[in-house]
PDB file of N, CA, C, O and CB in Angstrom:
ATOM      1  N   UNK A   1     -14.256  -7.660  -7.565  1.00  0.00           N
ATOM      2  CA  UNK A   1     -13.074  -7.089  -6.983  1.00  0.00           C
ATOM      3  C   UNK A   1     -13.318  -6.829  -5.496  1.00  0.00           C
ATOM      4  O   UNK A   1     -14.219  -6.078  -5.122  1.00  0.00           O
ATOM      5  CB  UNK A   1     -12.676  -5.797  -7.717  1.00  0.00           C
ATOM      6  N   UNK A   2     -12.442  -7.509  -4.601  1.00  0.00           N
ATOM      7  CA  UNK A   2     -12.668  -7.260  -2.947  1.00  0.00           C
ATOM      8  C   UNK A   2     -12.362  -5.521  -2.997  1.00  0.00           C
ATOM      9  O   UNK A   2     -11.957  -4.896  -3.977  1.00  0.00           O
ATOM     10  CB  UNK A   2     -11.278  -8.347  -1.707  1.00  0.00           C
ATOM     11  N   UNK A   3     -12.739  -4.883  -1.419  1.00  0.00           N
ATOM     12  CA  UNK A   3     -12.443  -3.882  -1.298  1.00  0.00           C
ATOM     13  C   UNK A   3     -12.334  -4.181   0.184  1.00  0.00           C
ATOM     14  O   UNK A   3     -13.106  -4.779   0.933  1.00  0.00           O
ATOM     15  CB  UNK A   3     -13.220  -2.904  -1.915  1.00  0.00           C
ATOM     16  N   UNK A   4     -11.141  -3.591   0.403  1.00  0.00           N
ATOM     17  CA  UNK A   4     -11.038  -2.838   1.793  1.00  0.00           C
ATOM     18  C   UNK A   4     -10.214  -1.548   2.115  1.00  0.00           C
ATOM     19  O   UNK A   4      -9.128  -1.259   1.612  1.00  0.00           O
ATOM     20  CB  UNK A   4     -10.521  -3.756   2.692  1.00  0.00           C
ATOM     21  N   UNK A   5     -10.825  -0.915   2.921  1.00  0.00           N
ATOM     22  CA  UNK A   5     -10.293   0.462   3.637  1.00  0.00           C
ATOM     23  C   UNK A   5      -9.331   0.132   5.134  1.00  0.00           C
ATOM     24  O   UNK A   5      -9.295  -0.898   5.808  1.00  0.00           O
ATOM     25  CB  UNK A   5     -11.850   1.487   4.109  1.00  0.00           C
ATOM     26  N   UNK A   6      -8.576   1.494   5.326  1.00  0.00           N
ATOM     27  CA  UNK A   6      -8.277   1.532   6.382  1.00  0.00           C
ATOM     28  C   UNK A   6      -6.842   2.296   6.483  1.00  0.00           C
ATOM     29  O   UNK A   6      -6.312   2.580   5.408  1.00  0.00           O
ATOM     30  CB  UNK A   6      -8.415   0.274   6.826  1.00  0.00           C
ATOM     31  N   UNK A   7      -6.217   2.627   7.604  1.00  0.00           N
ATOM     32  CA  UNK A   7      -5.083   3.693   7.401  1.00  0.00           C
ATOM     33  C   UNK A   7      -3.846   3.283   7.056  1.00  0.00           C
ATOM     34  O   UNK A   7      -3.386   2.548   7.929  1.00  0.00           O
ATOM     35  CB  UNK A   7      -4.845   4.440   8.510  1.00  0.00           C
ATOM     36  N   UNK A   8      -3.126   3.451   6.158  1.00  0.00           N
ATOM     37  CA  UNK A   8      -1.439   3.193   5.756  1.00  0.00           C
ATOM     38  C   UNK A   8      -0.685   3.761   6.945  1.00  0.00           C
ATOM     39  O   UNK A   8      -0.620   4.946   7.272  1.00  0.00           O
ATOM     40  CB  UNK A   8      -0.842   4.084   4.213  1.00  0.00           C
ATOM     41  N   UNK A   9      -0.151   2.756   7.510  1.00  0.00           N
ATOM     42  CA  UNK A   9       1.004   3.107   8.549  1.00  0.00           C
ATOM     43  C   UNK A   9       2.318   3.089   8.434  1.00  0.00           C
ATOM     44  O   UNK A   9       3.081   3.589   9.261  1.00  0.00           O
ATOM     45  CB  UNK A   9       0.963   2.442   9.481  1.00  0.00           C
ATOM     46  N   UNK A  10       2.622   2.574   7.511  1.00  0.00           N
ATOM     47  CA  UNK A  10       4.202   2.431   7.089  1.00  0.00           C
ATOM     48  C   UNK A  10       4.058   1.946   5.862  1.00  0.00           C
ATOM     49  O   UNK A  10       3.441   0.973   5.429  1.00  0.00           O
ATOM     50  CB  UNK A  10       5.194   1.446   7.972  1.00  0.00           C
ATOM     51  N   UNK A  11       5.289   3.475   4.925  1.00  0.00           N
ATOM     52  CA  UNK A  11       5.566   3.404   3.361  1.00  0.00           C
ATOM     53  C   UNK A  11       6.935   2.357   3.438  1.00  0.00           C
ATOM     54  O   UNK A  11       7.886   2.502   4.206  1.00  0.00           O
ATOM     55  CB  UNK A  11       5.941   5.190   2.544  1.00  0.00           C
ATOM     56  N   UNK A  12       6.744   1.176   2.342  1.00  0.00           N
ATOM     57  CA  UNK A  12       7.734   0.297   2.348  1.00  0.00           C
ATOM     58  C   UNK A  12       8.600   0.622   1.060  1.00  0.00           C
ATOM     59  O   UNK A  12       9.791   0.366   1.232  1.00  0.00           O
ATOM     60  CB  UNK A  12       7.169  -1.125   2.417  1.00  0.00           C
ATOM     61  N   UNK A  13       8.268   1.145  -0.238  1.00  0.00           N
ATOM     62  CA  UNK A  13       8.771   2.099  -1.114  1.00  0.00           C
ATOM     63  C   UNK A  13       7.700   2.507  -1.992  1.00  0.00           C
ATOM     64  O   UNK A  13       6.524   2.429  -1.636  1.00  0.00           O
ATOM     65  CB  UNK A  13       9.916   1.616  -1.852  1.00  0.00           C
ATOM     66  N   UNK A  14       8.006   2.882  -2.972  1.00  0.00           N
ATOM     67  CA  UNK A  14       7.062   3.724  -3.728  1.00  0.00           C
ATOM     68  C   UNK A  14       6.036   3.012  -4.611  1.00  0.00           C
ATOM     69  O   UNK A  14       5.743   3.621  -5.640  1.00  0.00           O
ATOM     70  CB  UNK A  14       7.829   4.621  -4.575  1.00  0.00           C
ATOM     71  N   UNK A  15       5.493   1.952  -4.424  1.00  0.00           N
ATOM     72  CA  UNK A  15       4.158   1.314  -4.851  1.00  0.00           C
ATOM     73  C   UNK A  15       4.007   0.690  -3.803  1.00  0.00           C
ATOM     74  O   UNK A  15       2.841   0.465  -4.126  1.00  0.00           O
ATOM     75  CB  UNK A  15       4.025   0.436  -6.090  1.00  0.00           C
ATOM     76  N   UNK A  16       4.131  -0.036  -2.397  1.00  0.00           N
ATOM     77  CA  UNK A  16       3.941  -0.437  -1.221  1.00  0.00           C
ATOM     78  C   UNK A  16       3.952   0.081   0.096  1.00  0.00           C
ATOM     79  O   UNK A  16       4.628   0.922   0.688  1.00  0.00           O
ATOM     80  CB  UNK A  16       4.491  -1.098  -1.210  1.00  0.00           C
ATOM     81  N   UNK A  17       2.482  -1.080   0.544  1.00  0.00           N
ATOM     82  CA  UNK A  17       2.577   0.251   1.923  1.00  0.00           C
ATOM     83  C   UNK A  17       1.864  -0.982   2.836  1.00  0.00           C
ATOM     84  O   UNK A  17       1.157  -1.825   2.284  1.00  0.00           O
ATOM     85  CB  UNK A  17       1.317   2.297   1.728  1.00  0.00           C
ATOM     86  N   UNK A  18       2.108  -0.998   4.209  1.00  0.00           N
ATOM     87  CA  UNK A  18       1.784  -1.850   5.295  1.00  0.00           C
ATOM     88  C   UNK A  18      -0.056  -0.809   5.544  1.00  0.00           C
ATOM     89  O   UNK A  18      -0.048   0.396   5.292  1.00  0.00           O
ATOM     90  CB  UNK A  18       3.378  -1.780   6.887  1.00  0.00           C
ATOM     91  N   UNK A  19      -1.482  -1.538   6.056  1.00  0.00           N
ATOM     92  CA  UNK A  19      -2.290  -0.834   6.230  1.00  0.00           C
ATOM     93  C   UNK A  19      -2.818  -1.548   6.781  1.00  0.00           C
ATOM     94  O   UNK A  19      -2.999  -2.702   6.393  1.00  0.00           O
ATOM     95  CB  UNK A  19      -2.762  -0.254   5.479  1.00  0.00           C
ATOM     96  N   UNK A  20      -3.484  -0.780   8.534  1.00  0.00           N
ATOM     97  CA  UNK A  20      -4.512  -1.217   9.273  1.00  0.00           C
ATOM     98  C   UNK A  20      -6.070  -1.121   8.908  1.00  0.00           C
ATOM     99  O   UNK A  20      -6.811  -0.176   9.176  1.00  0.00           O
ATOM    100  CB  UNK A  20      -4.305  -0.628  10.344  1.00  0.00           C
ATOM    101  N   UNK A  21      -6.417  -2.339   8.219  1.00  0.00           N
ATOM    102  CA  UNK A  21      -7.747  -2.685   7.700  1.00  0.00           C
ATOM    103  C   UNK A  21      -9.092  -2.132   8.689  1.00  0.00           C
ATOM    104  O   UNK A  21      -9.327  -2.818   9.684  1.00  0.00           O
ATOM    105  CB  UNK A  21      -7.743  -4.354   7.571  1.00  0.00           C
ATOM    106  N   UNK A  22      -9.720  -1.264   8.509  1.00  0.00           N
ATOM    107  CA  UNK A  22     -10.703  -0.986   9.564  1.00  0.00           C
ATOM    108  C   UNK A  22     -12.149  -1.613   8.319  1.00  0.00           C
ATOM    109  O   UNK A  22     -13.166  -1.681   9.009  1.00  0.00           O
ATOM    110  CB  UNK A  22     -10.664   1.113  10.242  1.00  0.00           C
ATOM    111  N   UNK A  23     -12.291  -1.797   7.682  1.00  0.00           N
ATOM    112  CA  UNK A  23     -13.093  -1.958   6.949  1.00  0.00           C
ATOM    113  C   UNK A  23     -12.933  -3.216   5.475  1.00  0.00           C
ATOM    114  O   UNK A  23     -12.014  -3.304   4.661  1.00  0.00           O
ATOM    115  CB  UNK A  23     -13.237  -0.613   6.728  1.00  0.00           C
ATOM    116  N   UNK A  24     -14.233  -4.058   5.589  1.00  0.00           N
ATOM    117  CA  UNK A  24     -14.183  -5.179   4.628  1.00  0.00           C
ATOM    118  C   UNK A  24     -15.550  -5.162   3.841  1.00  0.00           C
ATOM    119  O   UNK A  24     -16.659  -5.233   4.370  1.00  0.00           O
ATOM    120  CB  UNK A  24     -13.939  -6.612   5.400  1.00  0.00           C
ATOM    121  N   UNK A  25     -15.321  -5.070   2.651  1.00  0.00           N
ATOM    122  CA  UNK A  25     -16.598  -5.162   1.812  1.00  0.00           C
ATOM    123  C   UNK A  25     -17.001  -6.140   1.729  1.00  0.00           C
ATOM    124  O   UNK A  25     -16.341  -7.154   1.504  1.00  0.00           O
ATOM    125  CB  UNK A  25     -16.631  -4.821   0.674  1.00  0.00           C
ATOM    126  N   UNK A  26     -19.019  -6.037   2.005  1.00  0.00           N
ATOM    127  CA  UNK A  26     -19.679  -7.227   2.066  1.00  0.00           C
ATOM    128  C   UNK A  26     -19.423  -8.562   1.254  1.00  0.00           C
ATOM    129  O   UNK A  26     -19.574  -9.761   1.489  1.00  0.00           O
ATOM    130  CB  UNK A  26     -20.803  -6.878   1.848  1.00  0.00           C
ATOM    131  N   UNK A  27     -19.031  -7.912   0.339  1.00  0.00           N
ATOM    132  CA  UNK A  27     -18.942  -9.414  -1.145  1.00  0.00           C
ATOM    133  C   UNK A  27     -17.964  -9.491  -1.580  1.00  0.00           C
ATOM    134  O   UNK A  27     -17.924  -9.633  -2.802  1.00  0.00           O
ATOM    135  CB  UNK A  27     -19.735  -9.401  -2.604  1.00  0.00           C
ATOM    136  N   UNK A  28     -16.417  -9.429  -0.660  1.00  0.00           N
ATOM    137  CA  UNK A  28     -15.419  -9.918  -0.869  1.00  0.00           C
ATOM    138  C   UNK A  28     -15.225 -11.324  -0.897  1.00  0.00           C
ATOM    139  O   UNK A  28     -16.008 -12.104  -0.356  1.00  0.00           O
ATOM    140  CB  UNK A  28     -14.796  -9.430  -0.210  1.00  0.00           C
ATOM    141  N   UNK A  29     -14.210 -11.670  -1.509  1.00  0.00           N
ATOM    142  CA  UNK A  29     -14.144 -12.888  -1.844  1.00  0.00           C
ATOM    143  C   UNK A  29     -13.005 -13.695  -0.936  1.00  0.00           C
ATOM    144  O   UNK A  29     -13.002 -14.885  -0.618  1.00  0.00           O
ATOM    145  CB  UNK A  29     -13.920 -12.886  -3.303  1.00  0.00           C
ATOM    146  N   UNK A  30     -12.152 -12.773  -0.661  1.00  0.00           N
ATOM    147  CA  UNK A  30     -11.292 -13.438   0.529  1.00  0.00           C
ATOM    148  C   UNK A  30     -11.077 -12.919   1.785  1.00  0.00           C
ATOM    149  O   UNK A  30     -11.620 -11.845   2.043  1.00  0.00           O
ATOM    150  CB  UNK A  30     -10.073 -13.616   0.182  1.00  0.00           C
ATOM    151  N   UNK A  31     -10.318 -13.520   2.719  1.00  0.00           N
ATOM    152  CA  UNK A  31     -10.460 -13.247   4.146  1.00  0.00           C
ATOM    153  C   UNK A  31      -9.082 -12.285   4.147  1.00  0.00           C
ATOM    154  O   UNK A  31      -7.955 -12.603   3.766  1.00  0.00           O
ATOM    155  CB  UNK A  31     -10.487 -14.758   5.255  1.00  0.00           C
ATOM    156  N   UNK A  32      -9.578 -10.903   4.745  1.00  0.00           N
ATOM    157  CA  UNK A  32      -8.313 -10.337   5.566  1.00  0.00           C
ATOM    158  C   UNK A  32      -7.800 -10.173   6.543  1.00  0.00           C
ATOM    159  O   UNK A  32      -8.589 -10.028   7.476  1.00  0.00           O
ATOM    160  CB  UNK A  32      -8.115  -9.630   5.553  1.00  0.00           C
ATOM    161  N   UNK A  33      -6.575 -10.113   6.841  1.00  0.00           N
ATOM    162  CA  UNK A  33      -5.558  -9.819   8.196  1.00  0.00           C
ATOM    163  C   UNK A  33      -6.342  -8.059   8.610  1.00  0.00           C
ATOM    164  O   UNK A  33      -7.080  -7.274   8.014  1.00  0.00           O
ATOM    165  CB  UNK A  33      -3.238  -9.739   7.564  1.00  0.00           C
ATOM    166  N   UNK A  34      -5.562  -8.110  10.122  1.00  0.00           N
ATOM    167  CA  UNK A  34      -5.827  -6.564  10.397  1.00  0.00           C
ATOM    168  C   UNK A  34      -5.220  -5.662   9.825  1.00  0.00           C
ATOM    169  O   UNK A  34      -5.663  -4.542   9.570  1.00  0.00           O
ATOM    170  CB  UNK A  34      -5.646  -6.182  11.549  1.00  0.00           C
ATOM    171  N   UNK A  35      -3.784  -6.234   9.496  1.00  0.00           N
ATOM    172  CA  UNK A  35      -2.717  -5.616   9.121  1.00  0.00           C
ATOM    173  C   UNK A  35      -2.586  -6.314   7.518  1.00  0.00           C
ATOM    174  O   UNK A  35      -2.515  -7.539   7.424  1.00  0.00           O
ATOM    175  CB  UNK A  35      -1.451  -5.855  10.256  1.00  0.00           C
ATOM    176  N   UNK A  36      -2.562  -5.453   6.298  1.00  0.00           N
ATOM    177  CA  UNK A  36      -2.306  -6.175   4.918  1.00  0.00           C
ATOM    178  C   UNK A  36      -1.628  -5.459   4.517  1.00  0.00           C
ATOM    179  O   UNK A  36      -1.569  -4.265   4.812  1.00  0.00           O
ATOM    180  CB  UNK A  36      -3.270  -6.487   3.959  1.00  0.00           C
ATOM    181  N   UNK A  37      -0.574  -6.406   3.293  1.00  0.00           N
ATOM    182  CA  UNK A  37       0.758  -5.115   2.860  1.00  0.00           C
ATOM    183  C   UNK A  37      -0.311  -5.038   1.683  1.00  0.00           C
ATOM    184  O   UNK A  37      -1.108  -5.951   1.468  1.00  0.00           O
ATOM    185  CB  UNK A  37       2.960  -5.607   2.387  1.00  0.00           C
ATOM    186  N   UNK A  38      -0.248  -3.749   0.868  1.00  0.00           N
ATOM    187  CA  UNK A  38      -0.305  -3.486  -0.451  1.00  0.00           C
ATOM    188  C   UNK A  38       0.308  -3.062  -1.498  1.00  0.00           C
ATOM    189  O   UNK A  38       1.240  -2.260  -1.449  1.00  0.00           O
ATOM    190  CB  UNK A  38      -0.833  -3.060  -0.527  1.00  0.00           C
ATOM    191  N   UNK A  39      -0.185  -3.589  -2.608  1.00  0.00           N
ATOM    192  CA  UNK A  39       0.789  -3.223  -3.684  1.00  0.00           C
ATOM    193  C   UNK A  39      -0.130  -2.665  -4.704  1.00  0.00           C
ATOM    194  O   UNK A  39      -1.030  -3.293  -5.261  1.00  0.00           O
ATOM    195  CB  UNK A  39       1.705  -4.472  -4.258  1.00  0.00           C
ATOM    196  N   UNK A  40       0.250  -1.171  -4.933  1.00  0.00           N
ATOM    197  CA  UNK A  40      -0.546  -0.559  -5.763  1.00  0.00           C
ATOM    198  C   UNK A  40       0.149  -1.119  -7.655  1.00  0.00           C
ATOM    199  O   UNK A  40       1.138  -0.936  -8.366  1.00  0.00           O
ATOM    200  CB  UNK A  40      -0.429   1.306  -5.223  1.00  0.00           C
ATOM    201  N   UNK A  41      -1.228  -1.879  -7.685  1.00  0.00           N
ATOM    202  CA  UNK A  41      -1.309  -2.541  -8.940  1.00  0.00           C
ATOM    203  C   UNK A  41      -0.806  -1.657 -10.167  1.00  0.00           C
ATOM    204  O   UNK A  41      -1.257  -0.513 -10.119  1.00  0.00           O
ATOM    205  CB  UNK A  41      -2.747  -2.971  -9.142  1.00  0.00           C
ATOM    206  N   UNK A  42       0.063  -1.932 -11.309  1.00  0.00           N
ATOM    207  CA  UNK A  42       0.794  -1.444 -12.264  1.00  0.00           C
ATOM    208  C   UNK A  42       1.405  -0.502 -12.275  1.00  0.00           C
ATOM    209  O   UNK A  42       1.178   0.313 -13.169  1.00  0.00           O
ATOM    210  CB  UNK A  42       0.358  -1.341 -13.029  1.00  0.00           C
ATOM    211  N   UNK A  43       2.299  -0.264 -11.411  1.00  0.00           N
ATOM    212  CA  UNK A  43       3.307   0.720 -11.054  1.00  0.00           C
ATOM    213  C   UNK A  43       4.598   0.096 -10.675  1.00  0.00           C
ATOM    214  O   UNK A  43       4.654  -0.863  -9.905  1.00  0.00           O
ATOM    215  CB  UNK A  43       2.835   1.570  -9.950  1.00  0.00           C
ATOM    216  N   UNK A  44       5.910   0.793 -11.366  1.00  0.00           N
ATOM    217  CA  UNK A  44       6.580   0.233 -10.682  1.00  0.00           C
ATOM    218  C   UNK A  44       7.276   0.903 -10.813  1.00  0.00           C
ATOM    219  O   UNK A  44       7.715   1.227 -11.917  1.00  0.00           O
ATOM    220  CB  UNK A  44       6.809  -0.776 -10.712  1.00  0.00           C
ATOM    221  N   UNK A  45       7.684   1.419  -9.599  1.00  0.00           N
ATOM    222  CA  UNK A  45       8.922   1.791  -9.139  1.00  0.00           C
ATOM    223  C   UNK A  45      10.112   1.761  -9.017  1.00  0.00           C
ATOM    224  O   UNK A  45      10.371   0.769  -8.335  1.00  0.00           O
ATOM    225  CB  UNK A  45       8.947   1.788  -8.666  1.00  0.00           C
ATOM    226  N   UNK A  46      11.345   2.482  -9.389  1.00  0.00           N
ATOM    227  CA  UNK A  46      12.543   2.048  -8.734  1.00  0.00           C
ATOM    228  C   UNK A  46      13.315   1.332  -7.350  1.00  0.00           C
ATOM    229  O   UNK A  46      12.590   1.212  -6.363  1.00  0.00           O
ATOM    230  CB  UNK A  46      12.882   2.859  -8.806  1.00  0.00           C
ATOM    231  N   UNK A  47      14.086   1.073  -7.286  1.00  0.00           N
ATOM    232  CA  UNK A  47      14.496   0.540  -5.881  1.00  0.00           C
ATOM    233  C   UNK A  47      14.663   1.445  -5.036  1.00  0.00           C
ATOM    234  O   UNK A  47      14.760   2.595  -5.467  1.00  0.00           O
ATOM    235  CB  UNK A  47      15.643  -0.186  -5.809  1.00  0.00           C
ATOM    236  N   UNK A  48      14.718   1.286  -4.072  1.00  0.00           N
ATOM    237  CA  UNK A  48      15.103   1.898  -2.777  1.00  0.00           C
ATOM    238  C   UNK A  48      16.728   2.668  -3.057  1.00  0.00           C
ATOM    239  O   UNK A  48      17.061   3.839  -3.242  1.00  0.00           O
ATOM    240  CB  UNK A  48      15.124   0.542  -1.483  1.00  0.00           C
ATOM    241  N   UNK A  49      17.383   1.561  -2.990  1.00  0.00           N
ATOM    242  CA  UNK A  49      18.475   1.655  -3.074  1.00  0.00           C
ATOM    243  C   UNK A  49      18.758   3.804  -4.080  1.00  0.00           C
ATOM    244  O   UNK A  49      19.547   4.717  -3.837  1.00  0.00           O
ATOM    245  CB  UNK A  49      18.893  -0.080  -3.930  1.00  0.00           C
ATOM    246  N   UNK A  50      18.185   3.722  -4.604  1.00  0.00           N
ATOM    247  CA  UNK A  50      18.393   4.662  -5.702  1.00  0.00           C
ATOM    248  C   UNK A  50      17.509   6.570  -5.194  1.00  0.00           C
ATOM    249  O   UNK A  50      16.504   6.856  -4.544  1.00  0.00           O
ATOM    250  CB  UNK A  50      17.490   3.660  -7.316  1.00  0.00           C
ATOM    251  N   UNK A  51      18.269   7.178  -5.717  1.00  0.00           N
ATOM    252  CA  UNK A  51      17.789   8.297  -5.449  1.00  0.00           C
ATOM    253  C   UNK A  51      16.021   8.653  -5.659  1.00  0.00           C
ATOM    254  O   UNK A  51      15.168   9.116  -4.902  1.00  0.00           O
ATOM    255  CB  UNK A  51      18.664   9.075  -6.236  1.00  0.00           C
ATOM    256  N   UNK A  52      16.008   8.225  -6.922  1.00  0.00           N
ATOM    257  CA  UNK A  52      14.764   8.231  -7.902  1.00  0.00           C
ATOM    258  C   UNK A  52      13.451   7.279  -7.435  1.00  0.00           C
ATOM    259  O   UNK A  52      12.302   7.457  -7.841  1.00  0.00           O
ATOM    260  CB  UNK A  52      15.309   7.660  -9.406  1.00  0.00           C
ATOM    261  N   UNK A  53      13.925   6.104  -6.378  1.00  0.00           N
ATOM    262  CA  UNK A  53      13.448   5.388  -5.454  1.00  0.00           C
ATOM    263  C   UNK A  53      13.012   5.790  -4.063  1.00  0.00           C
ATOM    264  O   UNK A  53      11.925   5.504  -3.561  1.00  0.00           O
ATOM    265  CB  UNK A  53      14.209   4.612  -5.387  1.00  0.00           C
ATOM    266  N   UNK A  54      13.870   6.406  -3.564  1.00  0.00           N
ATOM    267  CA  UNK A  54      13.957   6.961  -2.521  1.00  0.00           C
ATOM    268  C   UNK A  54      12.772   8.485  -2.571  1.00  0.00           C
ATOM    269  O   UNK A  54      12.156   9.002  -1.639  1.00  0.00           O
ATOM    270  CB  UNK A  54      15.589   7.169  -2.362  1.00  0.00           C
ATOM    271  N   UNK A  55      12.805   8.796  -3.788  1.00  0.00           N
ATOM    272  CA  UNK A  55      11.871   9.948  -4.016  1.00  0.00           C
ATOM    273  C   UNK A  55      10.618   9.521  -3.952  1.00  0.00           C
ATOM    274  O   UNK A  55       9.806   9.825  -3.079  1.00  0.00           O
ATOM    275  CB  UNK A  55      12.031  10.632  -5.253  1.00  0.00           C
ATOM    276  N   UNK A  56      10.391   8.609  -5.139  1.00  0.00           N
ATOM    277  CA  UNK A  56       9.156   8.159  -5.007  1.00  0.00           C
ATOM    278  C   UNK A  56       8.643   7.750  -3.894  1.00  0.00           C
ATOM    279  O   UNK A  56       7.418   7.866  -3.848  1.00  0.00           O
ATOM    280  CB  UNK A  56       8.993   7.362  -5.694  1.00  0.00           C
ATOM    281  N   UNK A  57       9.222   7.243  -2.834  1.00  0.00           N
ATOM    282  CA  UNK A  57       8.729   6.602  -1.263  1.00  0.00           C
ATOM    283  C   UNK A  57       8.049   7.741  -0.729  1.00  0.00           C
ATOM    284  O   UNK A  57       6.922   7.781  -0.235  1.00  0.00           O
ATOM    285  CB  UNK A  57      10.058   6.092  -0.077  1.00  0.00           C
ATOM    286  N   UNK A  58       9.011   8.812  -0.918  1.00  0.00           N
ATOM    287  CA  UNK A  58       8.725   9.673  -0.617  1.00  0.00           C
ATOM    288  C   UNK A  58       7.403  10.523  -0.926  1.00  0.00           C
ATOM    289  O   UNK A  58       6.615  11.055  -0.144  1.00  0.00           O
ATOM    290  CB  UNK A  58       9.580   9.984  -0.800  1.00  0.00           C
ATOM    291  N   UNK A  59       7.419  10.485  -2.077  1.00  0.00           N
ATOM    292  CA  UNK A  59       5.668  10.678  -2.904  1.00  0.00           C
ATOM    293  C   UNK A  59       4.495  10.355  -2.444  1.00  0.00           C
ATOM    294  O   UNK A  59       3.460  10.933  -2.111  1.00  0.00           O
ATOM    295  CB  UNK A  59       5.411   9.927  -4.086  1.00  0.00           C
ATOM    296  N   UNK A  60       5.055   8.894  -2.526  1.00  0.00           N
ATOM    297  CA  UNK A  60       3.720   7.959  -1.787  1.00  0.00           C
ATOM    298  C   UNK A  60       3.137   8.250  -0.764  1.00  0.00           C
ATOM    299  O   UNK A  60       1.929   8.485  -0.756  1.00  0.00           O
ATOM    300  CB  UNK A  60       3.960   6.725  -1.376  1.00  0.00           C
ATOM    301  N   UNK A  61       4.139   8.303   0.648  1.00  0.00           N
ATOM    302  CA  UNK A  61       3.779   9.140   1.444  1.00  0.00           C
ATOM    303  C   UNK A  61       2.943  10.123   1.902  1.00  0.00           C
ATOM    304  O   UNK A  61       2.002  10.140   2.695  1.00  0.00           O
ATOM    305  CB  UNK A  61       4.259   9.375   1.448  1.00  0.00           C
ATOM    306  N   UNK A  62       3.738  11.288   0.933  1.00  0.00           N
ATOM    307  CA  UNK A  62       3.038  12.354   0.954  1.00  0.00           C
ATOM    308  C   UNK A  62       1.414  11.985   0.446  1.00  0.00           C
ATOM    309  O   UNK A  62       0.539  12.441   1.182  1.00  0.00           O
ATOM    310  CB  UNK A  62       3.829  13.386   0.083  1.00  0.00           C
ATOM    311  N   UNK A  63       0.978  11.219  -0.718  1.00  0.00           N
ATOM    312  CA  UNK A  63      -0.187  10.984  -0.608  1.00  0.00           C
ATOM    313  C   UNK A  63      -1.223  10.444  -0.408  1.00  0.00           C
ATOM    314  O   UNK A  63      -2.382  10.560  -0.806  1.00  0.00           O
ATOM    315  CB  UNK A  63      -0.295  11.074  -0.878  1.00  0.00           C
ATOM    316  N   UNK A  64      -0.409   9.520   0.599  1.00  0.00           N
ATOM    317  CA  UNK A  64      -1.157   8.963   1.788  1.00  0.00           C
ATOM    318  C   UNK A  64      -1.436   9.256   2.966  1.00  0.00           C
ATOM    319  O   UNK A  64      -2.111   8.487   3.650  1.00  0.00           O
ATOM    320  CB  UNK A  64      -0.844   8.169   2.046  1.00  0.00           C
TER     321      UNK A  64
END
């Protein structure tokens, strides 16, 4: 499993988030951008569009 670190700069909704990569683990297997979107694996969220969506963005946020 690759790993990389680095700071979330912009919540896109409530399992995604844009993040400036400061860090790449030695024995990754693929190449990263500076900038990578993520998607926190088995979660899923409502839409945006929706109150319950809009909350969760909000969540995420907060715990990031």
């Amino acid at each position: 499993m690759d790993t990389i670190k680095g700071r979330a700069f912009s919540i896109i909704d409530g399992n995604t988030f844009d993040m400036r990569v400061t860090h790449v683990g030695k024995q990754n297997l693929y190449k990263y951008n500076d900038i990578e979107r993520v998607r926190i694996a088995e979660i899923d969220e409502p839409e945006l569009n929706t109150l319950t969506g809009r909350r969760s963005k909000l969540l995420l946020q907060q715990k990031l």
